[in-house]
KOLMARKOL-679269 format. One line per field, with one value per residue: residue in one letter; residue number from 1; x, z, y of N, C-alpha, C in turn. Coordinates in pm, whole numbers. Atoms other than C-alpha are relative to their C-alpha. Example, Ala and Ser with C-alpha at 12.3 -4.5 7.8 and 13.67 -1.06 7.14 Angstrom:
res	[A:S]
n	[1:2]
n.u	[89:-82]
n.w	[0:-6]
n.v	[-119:-119]
ca.u	[1230:1367]
ca.w	[780:714]
ca.v	[-450:-106]
c.u	[90:-77]
c.w	[0:73]
c.v	[120:109]
! end
This chain:
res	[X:X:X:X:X:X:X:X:X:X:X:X:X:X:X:X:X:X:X:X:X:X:X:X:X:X:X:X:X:X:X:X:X:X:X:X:X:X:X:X:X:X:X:X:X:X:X:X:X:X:X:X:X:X:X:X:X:X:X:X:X:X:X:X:X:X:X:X:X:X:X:X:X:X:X:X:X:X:X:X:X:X:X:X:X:X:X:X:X:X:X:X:X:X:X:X:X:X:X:X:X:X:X:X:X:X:X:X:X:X:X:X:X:X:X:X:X:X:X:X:X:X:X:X:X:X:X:X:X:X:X:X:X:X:X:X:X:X:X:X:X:X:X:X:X:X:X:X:X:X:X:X:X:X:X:X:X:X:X:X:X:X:X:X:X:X:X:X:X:X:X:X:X:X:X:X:X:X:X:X:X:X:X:X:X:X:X:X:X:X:X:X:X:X:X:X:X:X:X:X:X:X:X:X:X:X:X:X:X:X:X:X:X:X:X:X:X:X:X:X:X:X:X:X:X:X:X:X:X:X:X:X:X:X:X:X:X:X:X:X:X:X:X:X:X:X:X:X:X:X:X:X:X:X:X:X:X:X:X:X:X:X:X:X:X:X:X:X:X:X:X:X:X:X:X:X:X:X:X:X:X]
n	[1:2:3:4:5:6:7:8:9:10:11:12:13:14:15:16:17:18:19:20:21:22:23:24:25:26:27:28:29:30:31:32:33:34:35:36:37:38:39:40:41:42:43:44:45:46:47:48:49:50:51:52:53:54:55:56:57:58:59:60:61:62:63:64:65:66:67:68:69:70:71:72:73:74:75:76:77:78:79:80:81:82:83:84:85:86:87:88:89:90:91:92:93:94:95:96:97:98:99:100:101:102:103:104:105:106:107:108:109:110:111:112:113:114:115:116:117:118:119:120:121:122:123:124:125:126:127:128:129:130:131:132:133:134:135:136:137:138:139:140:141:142:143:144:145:146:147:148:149:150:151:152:153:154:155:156:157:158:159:160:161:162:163:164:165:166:167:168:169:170:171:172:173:174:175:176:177:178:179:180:181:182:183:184:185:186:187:188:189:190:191:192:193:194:195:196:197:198:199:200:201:202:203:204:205:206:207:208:209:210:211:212:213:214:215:216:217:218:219:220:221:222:223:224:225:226:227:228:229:230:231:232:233:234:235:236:237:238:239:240:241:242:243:244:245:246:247:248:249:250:251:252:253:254:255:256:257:258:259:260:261:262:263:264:265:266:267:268:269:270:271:272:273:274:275:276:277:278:279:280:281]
n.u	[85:-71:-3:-104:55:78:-11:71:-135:-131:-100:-130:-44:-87:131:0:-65:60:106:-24:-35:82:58:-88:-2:177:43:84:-50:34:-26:39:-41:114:145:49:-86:55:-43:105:27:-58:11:102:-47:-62:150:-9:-76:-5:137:49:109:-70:84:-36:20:-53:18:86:-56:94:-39:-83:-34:110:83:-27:-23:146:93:176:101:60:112:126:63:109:166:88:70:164:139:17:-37:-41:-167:-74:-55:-101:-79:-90:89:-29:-178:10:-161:-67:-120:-82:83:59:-149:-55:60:1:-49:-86:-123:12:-52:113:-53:0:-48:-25:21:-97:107:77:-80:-167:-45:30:-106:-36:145:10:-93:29:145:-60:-162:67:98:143:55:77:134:23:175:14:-90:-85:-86:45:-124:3:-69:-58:-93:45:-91:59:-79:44:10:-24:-3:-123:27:-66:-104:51:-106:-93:63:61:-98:-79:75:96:-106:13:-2:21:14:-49:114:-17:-99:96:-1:107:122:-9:90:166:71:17:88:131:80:-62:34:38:-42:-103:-39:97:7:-103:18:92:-118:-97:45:25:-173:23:89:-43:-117:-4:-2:93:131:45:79:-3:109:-49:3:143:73:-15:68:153:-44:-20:164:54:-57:45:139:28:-39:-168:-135:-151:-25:35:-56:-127:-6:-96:68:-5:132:77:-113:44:67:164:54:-73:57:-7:-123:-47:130:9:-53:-116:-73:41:-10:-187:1:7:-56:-70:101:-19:-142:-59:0:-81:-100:15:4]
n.w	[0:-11:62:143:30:28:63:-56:-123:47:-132:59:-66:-107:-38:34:-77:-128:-22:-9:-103:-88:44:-23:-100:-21:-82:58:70:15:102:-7:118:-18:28:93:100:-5:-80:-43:101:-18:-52:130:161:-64:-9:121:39:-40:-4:-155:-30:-86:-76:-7:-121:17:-144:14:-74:-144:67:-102:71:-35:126:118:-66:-72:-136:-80:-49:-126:-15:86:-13:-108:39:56:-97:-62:52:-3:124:-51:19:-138:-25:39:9:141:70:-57:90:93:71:46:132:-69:-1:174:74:-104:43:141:101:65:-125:30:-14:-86:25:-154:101:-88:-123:-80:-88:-148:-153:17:-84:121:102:-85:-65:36:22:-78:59:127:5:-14:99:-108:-120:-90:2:-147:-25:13:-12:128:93:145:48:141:61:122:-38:103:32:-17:28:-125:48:-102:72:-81:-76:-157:-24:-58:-133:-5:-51:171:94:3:46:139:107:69:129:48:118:91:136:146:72:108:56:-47:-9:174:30:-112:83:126:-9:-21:148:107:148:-28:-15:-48:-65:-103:-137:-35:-16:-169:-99:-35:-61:-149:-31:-40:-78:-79:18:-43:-216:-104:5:-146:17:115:48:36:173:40:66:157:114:29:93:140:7:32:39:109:-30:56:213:-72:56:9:43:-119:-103:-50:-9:-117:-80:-163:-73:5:-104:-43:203:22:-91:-141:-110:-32:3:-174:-81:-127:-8:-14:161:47:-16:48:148:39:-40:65:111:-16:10:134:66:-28:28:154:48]
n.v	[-119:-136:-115:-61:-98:20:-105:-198:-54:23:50:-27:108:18:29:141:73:-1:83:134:-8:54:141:71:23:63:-137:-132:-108:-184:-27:-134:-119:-114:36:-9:62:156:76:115:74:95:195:62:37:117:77:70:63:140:39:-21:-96:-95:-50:-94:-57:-151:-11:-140:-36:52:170:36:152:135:25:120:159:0:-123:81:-79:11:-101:35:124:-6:-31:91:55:-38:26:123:62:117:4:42:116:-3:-118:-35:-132:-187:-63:-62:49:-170:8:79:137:36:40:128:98:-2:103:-72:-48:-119:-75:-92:-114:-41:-120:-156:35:-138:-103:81:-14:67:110:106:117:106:55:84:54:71:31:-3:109:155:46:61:-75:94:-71:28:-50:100:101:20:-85:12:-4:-57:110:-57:-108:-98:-87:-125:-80:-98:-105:-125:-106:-48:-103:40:81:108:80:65:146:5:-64:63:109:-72:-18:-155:-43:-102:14:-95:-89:58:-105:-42:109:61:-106:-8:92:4:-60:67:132:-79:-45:75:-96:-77:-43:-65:-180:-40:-7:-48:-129:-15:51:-78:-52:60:-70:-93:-14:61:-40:-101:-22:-88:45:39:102:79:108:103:34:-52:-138:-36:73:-94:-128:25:43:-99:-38:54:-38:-148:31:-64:80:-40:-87:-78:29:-64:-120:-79:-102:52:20:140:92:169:68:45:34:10:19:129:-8:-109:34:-83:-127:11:9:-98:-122:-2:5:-139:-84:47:-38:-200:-33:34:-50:-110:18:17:-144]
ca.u	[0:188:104:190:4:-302:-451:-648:-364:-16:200:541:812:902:506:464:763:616:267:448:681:406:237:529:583:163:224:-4:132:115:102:131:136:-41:-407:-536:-220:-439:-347:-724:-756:-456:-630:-936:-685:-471:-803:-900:-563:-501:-867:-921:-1251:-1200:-1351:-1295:-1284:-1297:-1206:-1406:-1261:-1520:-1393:-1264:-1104:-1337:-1595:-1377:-1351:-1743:-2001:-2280:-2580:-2703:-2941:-3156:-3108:-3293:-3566:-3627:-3664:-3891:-4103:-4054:-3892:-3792:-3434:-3296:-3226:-2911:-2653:-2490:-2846:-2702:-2292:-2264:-1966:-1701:-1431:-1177:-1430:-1554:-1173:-1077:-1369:-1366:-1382:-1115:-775:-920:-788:-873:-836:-793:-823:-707:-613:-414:-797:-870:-758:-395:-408:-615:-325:-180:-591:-531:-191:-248:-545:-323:13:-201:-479:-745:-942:-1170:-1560:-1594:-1986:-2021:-1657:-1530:-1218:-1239:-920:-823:-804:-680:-420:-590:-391:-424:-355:-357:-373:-226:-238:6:-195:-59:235:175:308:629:501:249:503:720:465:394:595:613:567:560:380:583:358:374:684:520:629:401:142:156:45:-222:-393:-357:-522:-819:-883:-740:-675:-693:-490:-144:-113:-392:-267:91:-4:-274:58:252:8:-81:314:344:49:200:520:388:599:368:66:-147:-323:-147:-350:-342:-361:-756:-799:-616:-804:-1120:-938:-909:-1269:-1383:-1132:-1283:-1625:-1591:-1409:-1064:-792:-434:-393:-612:-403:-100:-203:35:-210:-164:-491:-558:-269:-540:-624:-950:-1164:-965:-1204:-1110:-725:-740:-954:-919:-930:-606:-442:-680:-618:-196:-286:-439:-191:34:-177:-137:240:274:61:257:538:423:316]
ca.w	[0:-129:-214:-578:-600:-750:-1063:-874:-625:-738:-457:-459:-389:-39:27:-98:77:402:345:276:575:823:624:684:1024:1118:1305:1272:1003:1112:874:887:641:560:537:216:104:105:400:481:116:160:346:77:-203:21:97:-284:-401:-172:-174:174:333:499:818:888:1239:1214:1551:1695:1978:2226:2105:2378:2297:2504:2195:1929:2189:2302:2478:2728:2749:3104:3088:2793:2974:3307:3116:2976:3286:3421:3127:3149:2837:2801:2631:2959:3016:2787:2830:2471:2371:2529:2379:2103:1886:1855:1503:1681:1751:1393:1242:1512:1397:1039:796:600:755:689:686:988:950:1315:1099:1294:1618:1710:1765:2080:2405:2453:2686:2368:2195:2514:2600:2292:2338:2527:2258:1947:2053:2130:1917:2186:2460:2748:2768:3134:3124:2899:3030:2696:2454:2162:1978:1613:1407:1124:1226:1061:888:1073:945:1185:1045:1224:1109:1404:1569:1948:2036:2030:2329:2311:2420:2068:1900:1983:1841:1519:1158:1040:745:688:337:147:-29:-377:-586:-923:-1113:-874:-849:-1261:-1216:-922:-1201:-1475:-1269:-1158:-1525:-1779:-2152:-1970:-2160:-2088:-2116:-1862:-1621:-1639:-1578:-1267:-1133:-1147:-992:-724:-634:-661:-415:-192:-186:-82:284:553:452:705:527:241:-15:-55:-349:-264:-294:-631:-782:-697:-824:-1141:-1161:-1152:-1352:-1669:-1552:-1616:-1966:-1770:-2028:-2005:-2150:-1848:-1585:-1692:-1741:-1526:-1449:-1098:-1040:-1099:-835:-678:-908:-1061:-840:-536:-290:-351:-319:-1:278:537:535:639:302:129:269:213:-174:-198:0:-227:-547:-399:-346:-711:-845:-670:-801:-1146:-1120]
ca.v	[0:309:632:773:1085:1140:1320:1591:1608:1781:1601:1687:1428:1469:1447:1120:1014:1148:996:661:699:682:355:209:275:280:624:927:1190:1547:1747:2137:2433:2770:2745:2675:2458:2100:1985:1836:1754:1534:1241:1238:1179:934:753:735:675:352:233:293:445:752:844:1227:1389:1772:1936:2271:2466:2292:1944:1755:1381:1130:1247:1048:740:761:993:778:992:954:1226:1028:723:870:1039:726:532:735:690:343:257:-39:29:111:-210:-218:67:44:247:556:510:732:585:888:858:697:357:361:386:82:-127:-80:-395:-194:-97:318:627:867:1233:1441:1785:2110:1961:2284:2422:2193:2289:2228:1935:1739:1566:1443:1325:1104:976:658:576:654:455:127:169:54:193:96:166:155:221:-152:-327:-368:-303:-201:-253:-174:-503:-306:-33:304:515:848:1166:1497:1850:2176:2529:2605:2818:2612:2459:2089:1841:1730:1338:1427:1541:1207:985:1128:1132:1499:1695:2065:2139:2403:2717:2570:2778:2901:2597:2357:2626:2606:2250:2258:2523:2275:2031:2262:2419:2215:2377:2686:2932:3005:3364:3431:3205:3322:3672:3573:3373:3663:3897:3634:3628:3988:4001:3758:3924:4271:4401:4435:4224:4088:3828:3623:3437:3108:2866:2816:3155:3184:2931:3114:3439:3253:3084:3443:3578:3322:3404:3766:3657:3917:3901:3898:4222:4363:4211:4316:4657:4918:5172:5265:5367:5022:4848:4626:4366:4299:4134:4134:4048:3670:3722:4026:3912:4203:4586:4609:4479:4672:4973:4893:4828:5168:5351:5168:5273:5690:5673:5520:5785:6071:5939:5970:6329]
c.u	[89:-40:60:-50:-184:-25:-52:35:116:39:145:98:-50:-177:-45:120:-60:-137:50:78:-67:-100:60:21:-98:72:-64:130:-69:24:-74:22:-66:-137:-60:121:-38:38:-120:-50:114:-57:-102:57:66:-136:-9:134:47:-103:-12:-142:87:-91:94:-59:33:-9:-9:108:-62:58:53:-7:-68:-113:37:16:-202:-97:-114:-102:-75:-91:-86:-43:-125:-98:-64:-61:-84:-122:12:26:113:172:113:119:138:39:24:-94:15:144:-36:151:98:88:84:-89:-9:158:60:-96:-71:35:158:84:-60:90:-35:77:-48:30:20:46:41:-147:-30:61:112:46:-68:82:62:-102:29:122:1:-55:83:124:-88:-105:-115:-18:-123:-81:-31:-175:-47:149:74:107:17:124:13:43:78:105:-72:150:-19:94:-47:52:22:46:65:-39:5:70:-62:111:84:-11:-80:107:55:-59:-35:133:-46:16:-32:-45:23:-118:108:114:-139:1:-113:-126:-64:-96:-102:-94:-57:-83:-185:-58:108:-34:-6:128:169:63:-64:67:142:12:-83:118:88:-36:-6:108:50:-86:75:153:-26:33:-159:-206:-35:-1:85:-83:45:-40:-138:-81:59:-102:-159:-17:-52:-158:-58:56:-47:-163:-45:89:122:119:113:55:-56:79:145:10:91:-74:0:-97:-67:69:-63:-25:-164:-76:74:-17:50:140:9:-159:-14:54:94:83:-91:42:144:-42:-19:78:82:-13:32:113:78:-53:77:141:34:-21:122]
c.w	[0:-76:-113:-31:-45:-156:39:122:-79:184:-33:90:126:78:30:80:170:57:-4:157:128:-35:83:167:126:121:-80:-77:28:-75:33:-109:43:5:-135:-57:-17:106:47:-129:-14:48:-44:-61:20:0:-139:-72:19:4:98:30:50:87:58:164:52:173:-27:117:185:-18:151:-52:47:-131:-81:51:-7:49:45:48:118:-5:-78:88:174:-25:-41:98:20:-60:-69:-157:-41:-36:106:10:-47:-15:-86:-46:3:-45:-148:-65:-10:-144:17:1:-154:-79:75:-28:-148:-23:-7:75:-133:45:63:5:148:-110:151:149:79:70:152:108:15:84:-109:-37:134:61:-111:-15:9:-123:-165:-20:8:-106:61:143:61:39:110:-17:-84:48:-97:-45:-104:-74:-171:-48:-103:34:-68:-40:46:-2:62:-69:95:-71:112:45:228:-76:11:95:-75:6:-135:-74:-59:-112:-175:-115:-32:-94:-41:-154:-16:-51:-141:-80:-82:-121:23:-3:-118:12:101:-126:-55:58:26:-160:-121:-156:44:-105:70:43:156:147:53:62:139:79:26:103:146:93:24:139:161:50:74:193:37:-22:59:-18:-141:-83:-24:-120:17:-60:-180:-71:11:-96:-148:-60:-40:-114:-173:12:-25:-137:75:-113:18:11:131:127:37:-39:100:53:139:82:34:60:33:-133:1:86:95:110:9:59:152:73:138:-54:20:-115:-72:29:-33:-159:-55:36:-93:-159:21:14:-151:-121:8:-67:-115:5:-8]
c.v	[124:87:94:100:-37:81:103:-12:12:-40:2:-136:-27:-39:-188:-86:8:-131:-156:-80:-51:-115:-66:-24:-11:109:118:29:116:56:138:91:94:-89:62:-81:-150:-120:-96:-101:-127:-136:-46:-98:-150:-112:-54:-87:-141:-87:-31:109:93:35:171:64:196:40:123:30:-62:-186:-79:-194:-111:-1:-50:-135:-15:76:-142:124:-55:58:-62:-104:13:30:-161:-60:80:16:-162:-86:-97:-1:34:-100:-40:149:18:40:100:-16:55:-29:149:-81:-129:-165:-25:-14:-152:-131:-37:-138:34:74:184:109:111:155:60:167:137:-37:120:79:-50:116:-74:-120:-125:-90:-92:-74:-162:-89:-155:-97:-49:-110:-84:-1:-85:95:-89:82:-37:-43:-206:-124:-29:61:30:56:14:-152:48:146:114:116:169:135:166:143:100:131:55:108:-33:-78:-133:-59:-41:-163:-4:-36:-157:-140:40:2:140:35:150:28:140:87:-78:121:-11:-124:-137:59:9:-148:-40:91:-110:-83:22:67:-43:43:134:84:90:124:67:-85:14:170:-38:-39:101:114:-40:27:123:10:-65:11:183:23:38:-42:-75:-126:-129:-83:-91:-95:-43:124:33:-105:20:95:-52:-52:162:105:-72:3:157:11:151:-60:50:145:80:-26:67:142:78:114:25:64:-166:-105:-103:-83:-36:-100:-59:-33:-167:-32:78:-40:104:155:60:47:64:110:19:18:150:111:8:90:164:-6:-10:122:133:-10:55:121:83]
! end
């Protein structure tokens, strides 16, 4: 079972060596970058590519890790008694499976995605340490263990907004994903609008770059947002010739709202835009 890319994934070597890395050695893969460089689309493609299900576990800031082992609703199971219903009687009516169970009792050795963990509360990753090295846990409330016949392949997403544990850390194969140069960035396009035009999307790549290159910007865009840019950019029929216009009334670029996401960088572009025309007078 190894990972060779996909066609609607560019994966660059060292990727593919990563994702194989942790096959091999049946530890999570963390896996960090900006946001927007495919780091959750990674364990789709992995999924399709190996013909593995995928079970996906997105985490909120309320998240806490007993919900991917289990939750027992107590509170349903007393209303019920007291209206005398008969399911009572067995507890496993009130466990609520969490991710974690369902990846551990899969047919199919699957592929479990732990997306964003950096949002939890910072004691999270060391909640699932225990769970992740063994690959089993214990449901006090029925006595049971419920162990992984199939090892899952799990892959953990961090936009590095906390430090993770050290003890995490130790357990885990790593992988920082690079912003795409303009060469890779050339073929993530190709794979999103195919036949598209060369001129047009050598000129949006240069802008984007430019863009992403300006000191002192808050927000960078990332390669989701260009490939919106560009969607809209063949949706308003935008050619070449308009992009690389030099007008410096016209600094931002044509629909900009998909590329600058905060007043901020707006307001730099235009300051930008009045120093270039002073220049010129």
């Amino acid at each position: 079972m190894k990972f060779q890319g996909s066609k609607n994934y560019v994966a660059t070597q060292d990727l593919k060596v990563a994702v194989n890395a942790a096959i091999t050695l049946e530890r999570p893969l963390l896996i960090k970058g900006e946001p927007g460089t495919g780091k959750s689309v990674l364990a789709q493609e992995v999924a399709t590519a190996i013909g593995a299900p995928l079970i996906e576990w997105h985490i909120k800031s309320t998240t806490k890790a007993h919900q991917g082992l289990y939750e027992y609703d107590a509170v349903s199971r007393l209303r019920d008694s007291q209206l005398g219903d008969a399911r009572v009687a067995d507890i496993k009516n009130y466990i609520k499976r969490g991710k974690l169970w369902d990846a551990f009792t899969n047919a199919a050795r699957p592929v479990l995605l732990i997306d964003e963990i950096d949002k939890a509360d910072i004691e999270f990753p060391n909640d699932l340490l225990q769970e992740l090295d063994r690959m089993e846990f214990f449901v006090y409330e029925t006595g049971e263990t419920i162990k992984a016949a199939k090892r899952p392949l799990v892959i953990i997403t961090s936009n590095n907004e906390k430090e993770l544990p050290d003890a995490f850390l130790r357990r885990c194969f790593f992988h920082y994903i690079k912003f795409p140069d303009p060469e890779t960035m050339q073929q993530i396009v190709d794979v999103h609008f195919p036949g598209l035009k060369q001129r047009l999307v050598a000129e949006a790549l240069r802008i984007f770059y430019d863009v992403r290159d300006v000191p002192g910007i808050k927000k960078k865009p990332s390669t989701s947002e260009l490939l919106d840019w560009i969607k809209l950019l063949l949706n308003e029929d935008i050619s070449p010739e308009t992009l690389r216009e030099q007008d410096p009334r016209k600094l931002i670029p044509p629909l900009h709202g998909a590329l600058l996401k905060n007043e901020q960088d707006i307001h730099l572009f235009e300051r930008l835009a009045f120093l270039t025309r002073r220049k010129g007078e």
